[in-house]
C-alpha positions in Angstrom: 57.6 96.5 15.4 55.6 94.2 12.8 52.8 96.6 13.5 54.5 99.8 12.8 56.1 98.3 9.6 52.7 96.8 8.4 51.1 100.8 9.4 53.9 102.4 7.5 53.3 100.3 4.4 49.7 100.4 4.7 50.0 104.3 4.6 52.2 104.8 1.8 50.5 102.2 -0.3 47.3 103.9 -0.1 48.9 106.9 -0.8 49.4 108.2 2.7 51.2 111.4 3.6 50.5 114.8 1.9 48.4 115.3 -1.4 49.9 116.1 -4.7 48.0 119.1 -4.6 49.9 119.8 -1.5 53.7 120.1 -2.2 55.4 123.0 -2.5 58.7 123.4 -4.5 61.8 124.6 -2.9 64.7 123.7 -5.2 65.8 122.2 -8.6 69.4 120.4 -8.7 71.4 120.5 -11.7 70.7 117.2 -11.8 67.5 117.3 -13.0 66.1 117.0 -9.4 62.9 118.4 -7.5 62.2 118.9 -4.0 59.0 119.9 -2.7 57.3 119.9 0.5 53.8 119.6 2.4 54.6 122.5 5.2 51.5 121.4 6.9 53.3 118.3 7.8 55.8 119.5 9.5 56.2 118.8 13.2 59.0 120.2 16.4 59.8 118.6 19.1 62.5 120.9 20.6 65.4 120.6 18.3 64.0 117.7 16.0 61.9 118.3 13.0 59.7 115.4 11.2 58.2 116.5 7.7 57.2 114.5 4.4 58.9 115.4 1.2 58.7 114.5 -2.8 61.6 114.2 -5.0 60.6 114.2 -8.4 63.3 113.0 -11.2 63.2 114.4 -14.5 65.8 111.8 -16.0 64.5 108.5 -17.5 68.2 106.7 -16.4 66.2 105.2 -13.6 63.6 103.1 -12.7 61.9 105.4 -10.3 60.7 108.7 -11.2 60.0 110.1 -8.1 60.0 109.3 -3.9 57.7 110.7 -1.0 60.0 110.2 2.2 59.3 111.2 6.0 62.6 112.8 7.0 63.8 113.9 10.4 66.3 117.0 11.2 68.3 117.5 13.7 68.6 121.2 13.3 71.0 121.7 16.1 73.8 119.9 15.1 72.8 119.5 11.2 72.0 116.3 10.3 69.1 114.0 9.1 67.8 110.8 8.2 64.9 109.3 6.3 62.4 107.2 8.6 60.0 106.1 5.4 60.0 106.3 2.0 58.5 105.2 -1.0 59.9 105.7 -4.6 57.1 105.4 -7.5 57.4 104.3 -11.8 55.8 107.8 -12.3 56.5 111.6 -11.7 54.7 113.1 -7.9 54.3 109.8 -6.5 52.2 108.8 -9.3 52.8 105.2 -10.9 53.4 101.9 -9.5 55.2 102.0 -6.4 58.5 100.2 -6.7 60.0 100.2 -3.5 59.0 100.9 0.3 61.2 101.5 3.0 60.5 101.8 6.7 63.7 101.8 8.0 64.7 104.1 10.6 68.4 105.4 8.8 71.8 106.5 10.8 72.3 110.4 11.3 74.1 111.7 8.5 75.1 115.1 8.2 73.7 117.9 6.2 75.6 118.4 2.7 76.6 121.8 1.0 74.3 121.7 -1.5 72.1 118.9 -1.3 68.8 118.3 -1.4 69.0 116.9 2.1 70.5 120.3 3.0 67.4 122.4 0.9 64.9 120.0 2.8 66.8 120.8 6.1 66.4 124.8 5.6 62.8 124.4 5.3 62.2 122.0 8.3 64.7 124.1 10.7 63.2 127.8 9.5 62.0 129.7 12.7 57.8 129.3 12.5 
């Protein structure tokens, strides 16, 4: 376990996970949110997808501007949960990073909506 947490921080400290140059946009909130996704790093495994996202946050209401997070989706029974994230001072996962978390998160269900719910279409679209 401490050598999975110690991987998973190593990663995401170096900058680990997709590229800026990388993310695609899928969806703006009202507010003031922006998801994008790396499609390359999306990976099945029968009815469970794994894929890295950014949310970007145009507000300056809070400390961090933006967050990369490694999400899974159930897209069977609609649901998801964040195994990693970090959230960063800057815009695209640029700045200091602020926090890390490498927590593997309860199943919660998709939200009319929601970001969680945009990120979910994209993982659980037919290849």
């Amino acid at each position: 376990m401490k050598q999975r947490l110690l991987l998973i921080m190593l990663i995401l400290l170096s900058g680990g996970g997709p590229a800026y140059g990388e993310w695609a946009r899928i969806a703006t909130t009202d507010q003031g949110m922006t998801a994008y996704v790396d499609r390359t790093t999306i990976h099945r495994k029968g009815n469970l997808v794994k894929m890295w996202a950014l949310v970007d946050i145009e507000t300056s209401k809070v400390a961090s501007l933006s967050r990369k997070e490694q999400g899974e989706y159930d897209c069977e029974k609609g649901r998801h949960r964040l195994l990693a994230g970090s959230w960063f001072s800057g815009h695209m996962g640029q700045g200091n990073v602020d926090a890390i978390d490498s927590l593997e998160y309860e199943w919660n269900s998709v939200e009319p909506e929601s970001i969680p719910q945009m990120l979910w279409r994209v993982a659980c679209a037919k290849p």
